[in-house]
gemmi code that builds the backbone of each chain (N, CA, C; Angstrom):
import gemmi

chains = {
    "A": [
        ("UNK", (-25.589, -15.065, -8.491), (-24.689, -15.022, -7.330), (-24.465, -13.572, -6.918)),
        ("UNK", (-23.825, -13.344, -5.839), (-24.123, -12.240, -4.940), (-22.774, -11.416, -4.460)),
        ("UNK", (-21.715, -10.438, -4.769), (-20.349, -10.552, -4.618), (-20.417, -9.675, -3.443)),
        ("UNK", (-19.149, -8.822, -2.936), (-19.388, -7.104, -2.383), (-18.466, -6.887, -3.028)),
        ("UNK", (-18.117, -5.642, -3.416), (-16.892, -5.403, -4.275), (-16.746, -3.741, -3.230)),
        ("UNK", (-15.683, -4.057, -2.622), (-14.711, -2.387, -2.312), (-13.724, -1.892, -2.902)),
        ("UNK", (-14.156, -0.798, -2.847), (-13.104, -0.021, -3.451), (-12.311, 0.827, -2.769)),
        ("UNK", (-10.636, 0.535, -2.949), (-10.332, 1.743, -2.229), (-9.028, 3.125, -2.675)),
        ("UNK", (-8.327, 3.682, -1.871), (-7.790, 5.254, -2.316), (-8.503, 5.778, -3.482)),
        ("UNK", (-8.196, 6.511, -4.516), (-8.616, 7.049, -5.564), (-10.132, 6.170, -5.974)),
        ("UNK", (-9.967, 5.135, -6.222), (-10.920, 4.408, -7.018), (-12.737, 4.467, -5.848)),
        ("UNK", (-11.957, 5.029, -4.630), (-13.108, 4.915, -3.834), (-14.049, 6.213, -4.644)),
        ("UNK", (-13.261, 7.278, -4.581), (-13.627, 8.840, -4.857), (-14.162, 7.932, -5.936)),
        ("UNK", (-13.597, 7.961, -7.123), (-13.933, 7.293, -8.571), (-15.550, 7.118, -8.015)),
        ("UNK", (-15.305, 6.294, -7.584), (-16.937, 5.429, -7.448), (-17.995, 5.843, -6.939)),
        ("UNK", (-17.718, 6.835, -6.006), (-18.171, 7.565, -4.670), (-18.681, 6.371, -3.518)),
        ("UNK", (-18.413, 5.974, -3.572), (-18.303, 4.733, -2.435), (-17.488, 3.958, -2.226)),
        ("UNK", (-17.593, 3.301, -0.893), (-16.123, 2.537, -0.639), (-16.823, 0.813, -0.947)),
        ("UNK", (-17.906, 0.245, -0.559), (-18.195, -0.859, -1.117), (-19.445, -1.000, -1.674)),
        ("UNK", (-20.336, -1.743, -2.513), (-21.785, -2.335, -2.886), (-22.016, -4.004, -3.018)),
        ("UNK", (-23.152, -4.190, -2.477), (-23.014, -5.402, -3.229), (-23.964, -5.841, -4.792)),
        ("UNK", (-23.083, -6.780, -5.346), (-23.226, -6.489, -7.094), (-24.120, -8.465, -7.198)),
        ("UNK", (-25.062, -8.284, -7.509), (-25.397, -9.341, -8.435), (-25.272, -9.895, -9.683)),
        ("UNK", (-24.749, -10.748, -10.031), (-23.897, -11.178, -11.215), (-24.659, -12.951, -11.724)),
        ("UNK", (-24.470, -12.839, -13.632), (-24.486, -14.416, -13.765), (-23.005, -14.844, -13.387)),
        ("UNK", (-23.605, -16.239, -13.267), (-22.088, -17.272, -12.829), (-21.872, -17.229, -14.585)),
        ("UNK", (-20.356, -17.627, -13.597), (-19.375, -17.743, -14.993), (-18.356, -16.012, -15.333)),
        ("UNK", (-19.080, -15.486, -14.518), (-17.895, -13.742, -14.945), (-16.305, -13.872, -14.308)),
        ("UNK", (-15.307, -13.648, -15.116), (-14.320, -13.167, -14.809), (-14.034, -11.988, -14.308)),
        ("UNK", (-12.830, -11.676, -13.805), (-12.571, -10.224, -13.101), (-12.256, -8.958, -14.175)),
        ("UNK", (-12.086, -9.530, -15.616), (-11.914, -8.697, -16.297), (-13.352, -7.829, -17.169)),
        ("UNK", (-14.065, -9.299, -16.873), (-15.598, -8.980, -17.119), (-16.422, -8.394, -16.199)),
        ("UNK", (-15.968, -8.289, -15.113), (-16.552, -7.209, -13.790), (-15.925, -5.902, -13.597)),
        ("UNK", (-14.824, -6.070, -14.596), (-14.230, -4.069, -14.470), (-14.945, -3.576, -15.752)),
        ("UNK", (-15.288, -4.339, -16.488), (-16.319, -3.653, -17.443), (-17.665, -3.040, -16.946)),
        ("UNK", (-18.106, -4.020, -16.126), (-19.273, -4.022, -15.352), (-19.410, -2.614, -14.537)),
        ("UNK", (-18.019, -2.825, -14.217), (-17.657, -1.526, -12.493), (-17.683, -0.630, -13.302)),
        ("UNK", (-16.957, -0.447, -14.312), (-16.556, 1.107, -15.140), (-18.200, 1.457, -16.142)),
        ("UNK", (-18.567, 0.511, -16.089), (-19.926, 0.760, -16.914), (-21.080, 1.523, -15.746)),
        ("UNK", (-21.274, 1.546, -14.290), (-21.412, 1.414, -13.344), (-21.556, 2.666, -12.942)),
        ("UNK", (-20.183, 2.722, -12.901), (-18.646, 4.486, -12.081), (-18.378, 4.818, -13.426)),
        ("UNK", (-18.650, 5.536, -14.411), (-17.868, 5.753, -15.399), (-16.297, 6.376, -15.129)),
        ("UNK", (-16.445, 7.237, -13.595), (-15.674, 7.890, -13.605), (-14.388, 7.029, -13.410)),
        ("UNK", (-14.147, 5.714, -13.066), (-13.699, 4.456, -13.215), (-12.703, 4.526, -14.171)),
        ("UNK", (-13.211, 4.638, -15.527), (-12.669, 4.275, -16.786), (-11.411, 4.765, -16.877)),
        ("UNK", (-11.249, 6.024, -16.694), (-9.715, 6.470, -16.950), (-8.369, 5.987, -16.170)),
        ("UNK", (-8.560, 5.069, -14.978), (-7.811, 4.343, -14.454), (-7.888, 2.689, -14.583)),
        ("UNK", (-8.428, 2.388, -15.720), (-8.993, 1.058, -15.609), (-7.862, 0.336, -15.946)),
        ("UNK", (-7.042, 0.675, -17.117), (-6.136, -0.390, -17.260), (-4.825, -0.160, -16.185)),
        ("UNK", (-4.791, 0.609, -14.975), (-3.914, 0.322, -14.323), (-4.355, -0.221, -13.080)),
        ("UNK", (-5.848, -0.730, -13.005), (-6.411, -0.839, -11.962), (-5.843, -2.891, -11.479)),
        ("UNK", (-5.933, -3.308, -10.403), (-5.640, -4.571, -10.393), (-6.813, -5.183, -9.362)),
        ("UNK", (-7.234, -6.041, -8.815), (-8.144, -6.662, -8.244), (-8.082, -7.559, -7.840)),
        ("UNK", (-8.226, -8.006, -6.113), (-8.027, -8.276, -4.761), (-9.132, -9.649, -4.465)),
        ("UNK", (-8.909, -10.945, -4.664), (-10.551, -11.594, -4.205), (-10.153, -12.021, -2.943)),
        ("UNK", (-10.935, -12.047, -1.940), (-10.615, -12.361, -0.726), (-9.526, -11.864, -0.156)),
        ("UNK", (-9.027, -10.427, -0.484), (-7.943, -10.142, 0.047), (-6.718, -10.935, -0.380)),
        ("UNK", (-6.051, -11.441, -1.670), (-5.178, -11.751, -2.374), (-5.116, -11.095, -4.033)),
        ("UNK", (-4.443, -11.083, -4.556), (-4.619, -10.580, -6.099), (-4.557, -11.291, -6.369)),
        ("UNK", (-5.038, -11.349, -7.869), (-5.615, -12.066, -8.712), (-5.784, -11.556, -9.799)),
        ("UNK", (-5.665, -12.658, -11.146), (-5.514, -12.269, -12.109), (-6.670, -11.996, -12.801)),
        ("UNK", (-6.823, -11.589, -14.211), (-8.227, -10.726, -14.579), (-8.523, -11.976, -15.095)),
        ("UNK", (-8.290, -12.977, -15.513), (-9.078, -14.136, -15.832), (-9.859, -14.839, -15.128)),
        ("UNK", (-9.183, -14.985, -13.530), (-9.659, -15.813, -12.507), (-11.410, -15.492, -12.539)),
        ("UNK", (-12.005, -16.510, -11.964), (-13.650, -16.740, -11.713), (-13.839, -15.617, -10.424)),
        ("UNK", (-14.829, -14.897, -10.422), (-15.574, -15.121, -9.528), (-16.650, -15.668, -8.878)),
        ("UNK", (-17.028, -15.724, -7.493), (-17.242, -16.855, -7.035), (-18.408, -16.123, -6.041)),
        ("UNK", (-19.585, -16.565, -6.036), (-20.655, -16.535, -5.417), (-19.842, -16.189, -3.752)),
        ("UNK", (-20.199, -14.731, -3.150), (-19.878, -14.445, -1.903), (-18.146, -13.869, -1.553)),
        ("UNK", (-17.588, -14.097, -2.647), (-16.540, -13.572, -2.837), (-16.086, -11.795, -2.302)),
        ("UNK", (-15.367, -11.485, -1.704), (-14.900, -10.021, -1.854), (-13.737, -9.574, -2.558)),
        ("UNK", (-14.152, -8.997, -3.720), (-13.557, -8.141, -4.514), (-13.024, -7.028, -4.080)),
        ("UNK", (-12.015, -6.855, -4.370), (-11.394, -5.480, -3.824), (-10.578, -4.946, -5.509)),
        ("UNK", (-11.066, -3.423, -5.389), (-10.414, -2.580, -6.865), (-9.775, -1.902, -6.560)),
        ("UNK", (-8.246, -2.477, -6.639), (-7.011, -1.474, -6.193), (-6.005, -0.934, -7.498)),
        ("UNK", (-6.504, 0.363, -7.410), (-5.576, 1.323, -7.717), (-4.047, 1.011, -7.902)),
        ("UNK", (-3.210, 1.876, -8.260), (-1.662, 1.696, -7.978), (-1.464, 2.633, -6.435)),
        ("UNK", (-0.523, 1.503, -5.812), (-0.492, 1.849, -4.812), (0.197, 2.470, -4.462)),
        ("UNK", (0.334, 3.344, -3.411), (1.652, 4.139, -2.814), (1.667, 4.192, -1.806)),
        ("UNK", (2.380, 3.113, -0.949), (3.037, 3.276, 0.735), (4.297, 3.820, 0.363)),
        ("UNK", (4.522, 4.161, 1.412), (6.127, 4.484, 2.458), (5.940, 6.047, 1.819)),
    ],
    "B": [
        ("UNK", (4.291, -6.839, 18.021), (4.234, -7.617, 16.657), (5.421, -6.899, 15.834)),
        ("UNK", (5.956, -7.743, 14.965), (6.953, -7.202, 13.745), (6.355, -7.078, 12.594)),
        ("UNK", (5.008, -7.186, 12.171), (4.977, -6.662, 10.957), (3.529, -5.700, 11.529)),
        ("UNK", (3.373, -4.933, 11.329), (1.996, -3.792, 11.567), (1.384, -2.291, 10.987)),
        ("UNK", (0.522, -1.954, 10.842), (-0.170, -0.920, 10.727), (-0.484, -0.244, 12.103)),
        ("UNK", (0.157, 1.163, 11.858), (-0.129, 2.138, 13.136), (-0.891, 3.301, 12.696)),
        ("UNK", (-1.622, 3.639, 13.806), (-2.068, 4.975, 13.770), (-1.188, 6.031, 14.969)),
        ("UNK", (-0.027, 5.290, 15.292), (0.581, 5.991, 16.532), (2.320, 6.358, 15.806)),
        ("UNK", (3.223, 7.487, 16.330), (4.085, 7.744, 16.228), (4.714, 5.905, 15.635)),
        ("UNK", (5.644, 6.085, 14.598), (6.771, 4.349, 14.776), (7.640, 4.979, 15.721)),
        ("UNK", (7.764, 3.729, 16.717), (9.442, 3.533, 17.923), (10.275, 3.163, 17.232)),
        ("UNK", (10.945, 3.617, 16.374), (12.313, 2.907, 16.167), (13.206, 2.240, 17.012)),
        ("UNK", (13.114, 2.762, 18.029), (14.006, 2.070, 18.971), (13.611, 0.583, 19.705)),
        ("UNK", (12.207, 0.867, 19.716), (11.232, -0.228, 19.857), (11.440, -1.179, 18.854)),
        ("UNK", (11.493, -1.100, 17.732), (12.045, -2.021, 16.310), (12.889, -2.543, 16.521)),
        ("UNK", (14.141, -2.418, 16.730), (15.339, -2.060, 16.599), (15.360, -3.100, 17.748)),
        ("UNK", (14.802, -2.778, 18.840), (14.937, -4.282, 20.398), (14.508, -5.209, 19.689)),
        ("UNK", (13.500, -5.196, 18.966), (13.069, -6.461, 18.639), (13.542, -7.416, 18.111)),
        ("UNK", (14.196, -7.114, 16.883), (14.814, -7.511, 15.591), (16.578, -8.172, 16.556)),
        ("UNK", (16.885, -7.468, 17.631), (18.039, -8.090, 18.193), (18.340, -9.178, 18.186)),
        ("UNK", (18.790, -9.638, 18.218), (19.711, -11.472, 18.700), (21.107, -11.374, 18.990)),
        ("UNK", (21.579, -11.947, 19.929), (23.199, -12.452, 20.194), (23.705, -13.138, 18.267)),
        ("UNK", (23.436, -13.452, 17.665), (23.991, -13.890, 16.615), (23.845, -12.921, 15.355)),
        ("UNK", (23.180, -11.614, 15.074), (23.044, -10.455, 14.699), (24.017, -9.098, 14.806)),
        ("UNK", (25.008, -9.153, 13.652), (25.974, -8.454, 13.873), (25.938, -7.093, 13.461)),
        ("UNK", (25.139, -7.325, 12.863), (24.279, -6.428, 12.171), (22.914, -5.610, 11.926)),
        ("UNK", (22.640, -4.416, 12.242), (20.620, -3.997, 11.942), (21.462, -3.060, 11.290)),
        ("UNK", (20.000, -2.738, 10.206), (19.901, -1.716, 9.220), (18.593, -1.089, 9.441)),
        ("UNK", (18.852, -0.207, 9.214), (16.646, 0.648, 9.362), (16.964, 1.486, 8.407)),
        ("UNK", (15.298, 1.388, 7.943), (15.567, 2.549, 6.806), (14.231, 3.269, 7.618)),
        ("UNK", (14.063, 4.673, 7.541), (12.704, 5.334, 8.059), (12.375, 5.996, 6.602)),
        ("UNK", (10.943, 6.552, 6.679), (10.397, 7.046, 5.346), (9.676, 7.992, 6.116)),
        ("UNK", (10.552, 9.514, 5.807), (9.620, 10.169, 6.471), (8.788, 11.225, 5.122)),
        ("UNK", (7.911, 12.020, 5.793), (6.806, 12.866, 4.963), (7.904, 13.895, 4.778)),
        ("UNK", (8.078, 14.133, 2.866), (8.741, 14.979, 2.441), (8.457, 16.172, 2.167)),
        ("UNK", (8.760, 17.485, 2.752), (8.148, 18.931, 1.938), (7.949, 18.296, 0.675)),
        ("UNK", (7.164, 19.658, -0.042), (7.294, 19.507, -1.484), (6.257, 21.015, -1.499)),
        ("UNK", (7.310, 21.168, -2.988), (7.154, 22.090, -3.700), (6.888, 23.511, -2.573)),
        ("UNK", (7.613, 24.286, -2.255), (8.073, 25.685, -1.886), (6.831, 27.082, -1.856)),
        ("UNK", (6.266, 26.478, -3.329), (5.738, 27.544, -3.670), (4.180, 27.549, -3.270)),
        ("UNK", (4.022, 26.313, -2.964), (2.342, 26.209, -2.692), (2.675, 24.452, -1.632)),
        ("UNK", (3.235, 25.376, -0.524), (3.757, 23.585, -0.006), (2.483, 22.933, 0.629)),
        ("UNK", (3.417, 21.909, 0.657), (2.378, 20.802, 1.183), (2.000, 20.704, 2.759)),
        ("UNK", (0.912, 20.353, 2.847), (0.959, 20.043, 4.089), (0.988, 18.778, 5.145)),
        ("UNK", (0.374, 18.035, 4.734), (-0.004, 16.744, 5.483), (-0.220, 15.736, 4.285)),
        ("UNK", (0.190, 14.261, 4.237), (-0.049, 13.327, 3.659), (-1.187, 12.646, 4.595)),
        ("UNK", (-2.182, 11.499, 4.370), (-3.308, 10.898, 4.767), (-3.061, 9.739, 4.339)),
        ("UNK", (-2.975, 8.120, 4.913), (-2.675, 7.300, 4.456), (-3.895, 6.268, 4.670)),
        ("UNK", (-4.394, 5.450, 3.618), (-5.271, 4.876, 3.829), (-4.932, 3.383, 3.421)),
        ("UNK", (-5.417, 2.097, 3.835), (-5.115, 1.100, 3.115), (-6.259, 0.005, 3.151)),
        ("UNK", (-6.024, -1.054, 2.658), (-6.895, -2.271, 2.521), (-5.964, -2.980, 3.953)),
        ("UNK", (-6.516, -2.889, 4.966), (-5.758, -3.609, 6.061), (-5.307, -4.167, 6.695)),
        ("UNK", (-6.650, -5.426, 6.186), (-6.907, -7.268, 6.241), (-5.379, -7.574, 4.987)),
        ("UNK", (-5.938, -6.921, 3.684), (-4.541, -7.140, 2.832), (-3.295, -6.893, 2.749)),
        ("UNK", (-3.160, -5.782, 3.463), (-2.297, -5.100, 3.874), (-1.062, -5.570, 4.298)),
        ("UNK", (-1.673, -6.224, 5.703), (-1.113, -7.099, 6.962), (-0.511, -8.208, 6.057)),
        ("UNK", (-1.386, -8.964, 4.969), (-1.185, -10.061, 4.352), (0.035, -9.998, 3.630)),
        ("UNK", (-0.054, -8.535, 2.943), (1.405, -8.273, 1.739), (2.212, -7.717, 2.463)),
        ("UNK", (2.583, -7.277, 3.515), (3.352, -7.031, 4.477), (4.685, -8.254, 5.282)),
        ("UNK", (3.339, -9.180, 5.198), (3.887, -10.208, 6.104), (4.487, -10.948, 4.777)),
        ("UNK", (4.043, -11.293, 3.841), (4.605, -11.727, 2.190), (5.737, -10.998, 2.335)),
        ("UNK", (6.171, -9.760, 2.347), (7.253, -8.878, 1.921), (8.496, -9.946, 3.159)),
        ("UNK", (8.392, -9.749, 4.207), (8.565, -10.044, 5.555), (9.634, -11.635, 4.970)),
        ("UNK", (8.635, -12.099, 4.904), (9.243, -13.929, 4.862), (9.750, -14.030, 3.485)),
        ("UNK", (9.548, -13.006, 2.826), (10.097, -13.439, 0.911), (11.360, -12.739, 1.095)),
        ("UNK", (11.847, -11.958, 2.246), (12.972, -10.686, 2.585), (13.796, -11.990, 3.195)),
        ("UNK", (13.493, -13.381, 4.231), (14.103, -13.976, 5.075), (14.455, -14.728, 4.410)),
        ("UNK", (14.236, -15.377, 3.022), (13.897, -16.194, 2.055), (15.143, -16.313, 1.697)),
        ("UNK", (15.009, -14.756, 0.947), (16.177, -14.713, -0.513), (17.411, -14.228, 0.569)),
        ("UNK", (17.573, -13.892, 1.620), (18.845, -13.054, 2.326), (19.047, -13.602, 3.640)),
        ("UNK", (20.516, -13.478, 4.155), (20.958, -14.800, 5.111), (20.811, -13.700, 6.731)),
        ("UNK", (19.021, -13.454, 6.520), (19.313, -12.467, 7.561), (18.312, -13.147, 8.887)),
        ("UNK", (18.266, -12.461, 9.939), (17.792, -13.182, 11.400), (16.428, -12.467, 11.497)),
        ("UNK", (16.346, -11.756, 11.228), (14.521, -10.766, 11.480), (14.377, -9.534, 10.665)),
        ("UNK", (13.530, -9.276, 10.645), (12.811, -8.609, 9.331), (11.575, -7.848, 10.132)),
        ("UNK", (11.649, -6.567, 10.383), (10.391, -5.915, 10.853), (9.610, -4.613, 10.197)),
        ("UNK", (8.641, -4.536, 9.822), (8.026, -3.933, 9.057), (6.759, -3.234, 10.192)),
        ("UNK", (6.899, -2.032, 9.867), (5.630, -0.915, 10.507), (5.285, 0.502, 9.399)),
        ("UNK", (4.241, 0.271, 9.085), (3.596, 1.077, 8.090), (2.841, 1.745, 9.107)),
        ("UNK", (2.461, 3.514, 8.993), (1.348, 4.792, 9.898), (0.398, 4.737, 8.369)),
        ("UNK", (-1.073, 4.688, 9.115), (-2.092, 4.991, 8.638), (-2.589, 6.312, 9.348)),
        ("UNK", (-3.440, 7.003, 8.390), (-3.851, 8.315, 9.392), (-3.107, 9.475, 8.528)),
        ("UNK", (-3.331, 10.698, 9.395), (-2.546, 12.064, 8.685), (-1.460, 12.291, 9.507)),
        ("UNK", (-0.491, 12.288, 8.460), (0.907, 12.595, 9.062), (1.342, 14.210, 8.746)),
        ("UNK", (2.177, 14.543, 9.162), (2.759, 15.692, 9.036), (4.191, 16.154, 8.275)),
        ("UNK", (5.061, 16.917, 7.395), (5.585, 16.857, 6.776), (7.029, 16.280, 8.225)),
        ("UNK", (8.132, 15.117, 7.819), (9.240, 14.625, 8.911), (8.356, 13.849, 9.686)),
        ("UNK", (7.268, 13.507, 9.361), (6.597, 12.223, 10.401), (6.882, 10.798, 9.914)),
        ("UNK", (7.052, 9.886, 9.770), (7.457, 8.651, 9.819), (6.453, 7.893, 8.993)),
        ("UNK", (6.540, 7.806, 7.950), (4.952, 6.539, 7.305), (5.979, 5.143, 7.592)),
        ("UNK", (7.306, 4.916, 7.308), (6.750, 3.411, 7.602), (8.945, 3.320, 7.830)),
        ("UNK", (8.690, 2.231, 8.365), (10.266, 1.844, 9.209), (10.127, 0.526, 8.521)),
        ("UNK", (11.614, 0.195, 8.304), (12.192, -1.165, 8.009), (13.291, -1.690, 9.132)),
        ("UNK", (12.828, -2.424, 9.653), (14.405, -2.861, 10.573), (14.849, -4.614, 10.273)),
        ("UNK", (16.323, -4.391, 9.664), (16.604, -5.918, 9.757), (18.148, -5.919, 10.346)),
        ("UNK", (18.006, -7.190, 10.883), (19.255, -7.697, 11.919), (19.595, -8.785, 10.716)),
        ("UNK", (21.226, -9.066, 10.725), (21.474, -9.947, 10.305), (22.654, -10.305, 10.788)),
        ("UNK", (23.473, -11.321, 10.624), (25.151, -11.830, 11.137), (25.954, -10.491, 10.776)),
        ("UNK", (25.415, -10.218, 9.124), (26.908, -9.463, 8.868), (25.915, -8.526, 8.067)),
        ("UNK", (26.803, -7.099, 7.604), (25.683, -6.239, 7.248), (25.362, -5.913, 5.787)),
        ("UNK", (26.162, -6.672, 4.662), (25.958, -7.014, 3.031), (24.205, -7.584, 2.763)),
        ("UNK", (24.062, -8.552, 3.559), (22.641, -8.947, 3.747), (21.560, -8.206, 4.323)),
        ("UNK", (21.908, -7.409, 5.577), (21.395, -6.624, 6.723), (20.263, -5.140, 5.446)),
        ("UNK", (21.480, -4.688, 4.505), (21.316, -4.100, 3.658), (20.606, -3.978, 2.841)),
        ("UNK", (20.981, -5.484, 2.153), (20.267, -5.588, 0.631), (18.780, -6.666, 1.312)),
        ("UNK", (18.554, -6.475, 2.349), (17.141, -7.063, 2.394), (16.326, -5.853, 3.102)),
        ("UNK", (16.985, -5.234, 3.781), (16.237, -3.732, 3.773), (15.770, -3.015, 2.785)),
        ("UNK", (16.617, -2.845, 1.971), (16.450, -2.133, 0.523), (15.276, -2.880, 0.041)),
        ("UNK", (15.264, -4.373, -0.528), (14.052, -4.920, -1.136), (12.964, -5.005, -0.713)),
        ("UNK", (13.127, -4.983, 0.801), (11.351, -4.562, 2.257), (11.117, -3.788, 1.759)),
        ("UNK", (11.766, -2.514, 1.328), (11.165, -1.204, 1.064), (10.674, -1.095, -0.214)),
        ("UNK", (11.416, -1.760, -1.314), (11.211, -1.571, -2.483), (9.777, -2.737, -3.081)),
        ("UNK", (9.792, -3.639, -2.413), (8.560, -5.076, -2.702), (7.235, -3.975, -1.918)),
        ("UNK", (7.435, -3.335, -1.195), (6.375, -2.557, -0.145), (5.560, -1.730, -1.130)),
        ("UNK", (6.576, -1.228, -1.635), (6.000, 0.037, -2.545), (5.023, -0.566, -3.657)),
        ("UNK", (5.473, -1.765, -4.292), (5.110, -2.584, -5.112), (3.487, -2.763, -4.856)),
        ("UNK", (3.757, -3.747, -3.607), (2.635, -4.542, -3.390), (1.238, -4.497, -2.454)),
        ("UNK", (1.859, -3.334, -1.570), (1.182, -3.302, -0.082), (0.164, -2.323, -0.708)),
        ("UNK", (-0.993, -2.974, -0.402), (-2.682, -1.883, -1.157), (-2.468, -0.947, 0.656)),
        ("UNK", (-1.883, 0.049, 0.087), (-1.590, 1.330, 0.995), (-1.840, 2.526, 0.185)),
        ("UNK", (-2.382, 3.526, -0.073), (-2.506, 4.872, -0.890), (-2.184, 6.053, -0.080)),
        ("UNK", (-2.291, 7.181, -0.660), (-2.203, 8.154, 0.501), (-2.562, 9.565, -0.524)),
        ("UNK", (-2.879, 10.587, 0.181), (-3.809, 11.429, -0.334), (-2.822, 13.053, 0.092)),
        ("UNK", (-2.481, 13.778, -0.756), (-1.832, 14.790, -0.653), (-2.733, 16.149, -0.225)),
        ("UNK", (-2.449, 16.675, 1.123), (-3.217, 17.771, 1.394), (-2.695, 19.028, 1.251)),
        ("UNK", (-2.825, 19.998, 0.460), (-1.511, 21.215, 0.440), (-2.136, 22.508, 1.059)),
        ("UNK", (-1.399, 23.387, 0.764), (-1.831, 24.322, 1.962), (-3.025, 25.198, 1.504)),
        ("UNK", (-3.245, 25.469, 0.241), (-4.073, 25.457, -0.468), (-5.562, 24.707, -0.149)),
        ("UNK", (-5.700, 23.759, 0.620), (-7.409, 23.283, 0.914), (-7.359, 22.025, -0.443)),
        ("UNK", (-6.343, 22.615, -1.418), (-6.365, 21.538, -2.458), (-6.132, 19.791, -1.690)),
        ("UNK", (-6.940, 18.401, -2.543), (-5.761, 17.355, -2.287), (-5.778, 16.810, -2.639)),
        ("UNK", (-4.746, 15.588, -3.634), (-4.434, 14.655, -4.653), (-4.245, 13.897, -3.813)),
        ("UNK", (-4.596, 12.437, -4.615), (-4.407, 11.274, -4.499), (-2.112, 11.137, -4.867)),
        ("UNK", (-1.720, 10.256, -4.275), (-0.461, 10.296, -5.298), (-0.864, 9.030, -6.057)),
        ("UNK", (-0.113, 9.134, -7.525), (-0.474, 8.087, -8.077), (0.912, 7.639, -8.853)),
        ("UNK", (1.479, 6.696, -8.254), (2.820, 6.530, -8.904), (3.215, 5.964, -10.102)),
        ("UNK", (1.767, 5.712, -11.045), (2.073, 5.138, -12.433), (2.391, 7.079, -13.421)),
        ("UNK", (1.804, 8.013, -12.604), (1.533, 9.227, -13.575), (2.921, 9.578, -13.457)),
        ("UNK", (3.536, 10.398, -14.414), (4.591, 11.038, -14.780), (5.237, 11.803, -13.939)),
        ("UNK", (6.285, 11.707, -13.680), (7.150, 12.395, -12.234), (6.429, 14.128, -12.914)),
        ("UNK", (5.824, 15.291, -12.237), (5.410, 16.042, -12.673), (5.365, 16.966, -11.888)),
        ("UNK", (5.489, 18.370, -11.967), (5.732, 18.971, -10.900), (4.015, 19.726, -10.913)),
        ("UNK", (3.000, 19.113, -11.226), (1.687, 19.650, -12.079), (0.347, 19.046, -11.178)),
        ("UNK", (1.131, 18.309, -10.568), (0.011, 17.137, -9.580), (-0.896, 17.705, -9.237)),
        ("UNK", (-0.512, 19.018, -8.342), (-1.680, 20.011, -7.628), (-2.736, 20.417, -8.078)),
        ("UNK", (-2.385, 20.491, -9.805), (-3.873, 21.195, -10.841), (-4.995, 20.399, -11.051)),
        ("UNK", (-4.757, 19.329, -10.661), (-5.930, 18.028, -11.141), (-6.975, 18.298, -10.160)),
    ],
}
model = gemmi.Model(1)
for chain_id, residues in chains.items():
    chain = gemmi.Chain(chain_id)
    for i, (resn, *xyz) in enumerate(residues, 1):
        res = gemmi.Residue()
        res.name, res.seqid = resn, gemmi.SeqId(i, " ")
        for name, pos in zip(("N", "CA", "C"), xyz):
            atom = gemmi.Atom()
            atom.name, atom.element = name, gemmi.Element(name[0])
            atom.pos, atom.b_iso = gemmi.Position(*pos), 0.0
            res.add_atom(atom)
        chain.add_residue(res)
    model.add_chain(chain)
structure = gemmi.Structure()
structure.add_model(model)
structure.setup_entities()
């Protein structure tokens, strides 16, 4: 299956890009795709456990499936206002 | 619209019509403007970037979870994307309510659920050519600039 995963503020720099698309077996969780990402971006790693992740533009927990065509989003801690 | 992302000056006053009603005895606004910082090597401009599609989404969440818990009449939310300048405006809260105990304490939580949830970042430019990300899990620090 076939995802896009973006990234954005800090985690974009991290990555040096803002999206890719990632080919994956079925069956990965989101916690099993920040392994993936940080294995990837190493530069990733040092924000990983505060990092949280977006499917279709909702959050979601690191267990949840991903899903063939899905958009992933790797958000940082955020800071508006 | 009452809940939005700008790249233009916020109208407060424009807010502020909106959120009106004859049964609204009450508006509260809170503004958030771009703070100096640090004297010695100041800052210059903040840069705000966000996830926008999501944005809008946790915005409008903040919005109806604010009308939810508090006995208030409208709820308006405007977040600036783009580079602001230090006293420029990133984001306005305006709520109307009957009476102003509510008017208050659902302003306060717009602002405070915002900070939380809304995939918004923003990037510190100082006068220096230097510029940080802010990152609000790292340690209140007066050291940010060296990274």
């Amino acid at each position: 299956m076939r995802i896009t995963v973006h990234y954005f503020g800090p985690a974009a720099d991290d990555a040096g890009l803002a999206r890719e698309t990632i080919d994956l077996p079925p069956g990965v969780v989101l916690s099993g795709l920040a392994d993936l990402l940080c294995a990837r971006h190493p530069a990733l790693e040092h924000r990983r456990s505060h990092l949280r992740f977006a499917v279709n533009a909702e959050y979601a927990a690191r267990d949840a499936h991903v899903r063939d065509g899905d958009e992933v989003a790797v958000i940082p801690p955020v800071a508006g206002g | 619209m009452i809940v939005r992302l700008t790249r233009e000056t916020i109208d407060l006053l424009d807010l502020v019509g909106r959120v009106r009603s004859p049964e609204a005895g009450a508006i509260c606004t809170f503004q958030g403007p771009v703070r100096a910082e640090r004297p010695e090597n100041p800052l210059l401009a903040l840069e705000y970037s966000a996830y926008e599609e999501m944005a809008l989404r946790e915005m409008e969440k903040v919005r109806s979870e604010a009308m939810r818990r508090f006995p208030v009449t409208e709820v308006a939310i405007v977040h600036r994307l783009g580079r602001l300048e230090i006293g420029e405006v990133s984001v306005a809260i305006v709520v109307s309510a009957p009476h102003r105990e509510a008017a208050f304490a659902a302003c306060r939580y717009a602002i405070d659920e915002l900070k939380q949830s809304v995939p918004i970042w923003k990037k510190e430019i100082w006068t220096t050519g230097e510029t940080t990300w802010v990152d609000p899990t790292a340690e209140e620090s007066d050291g940010a600039g060296s990274r």
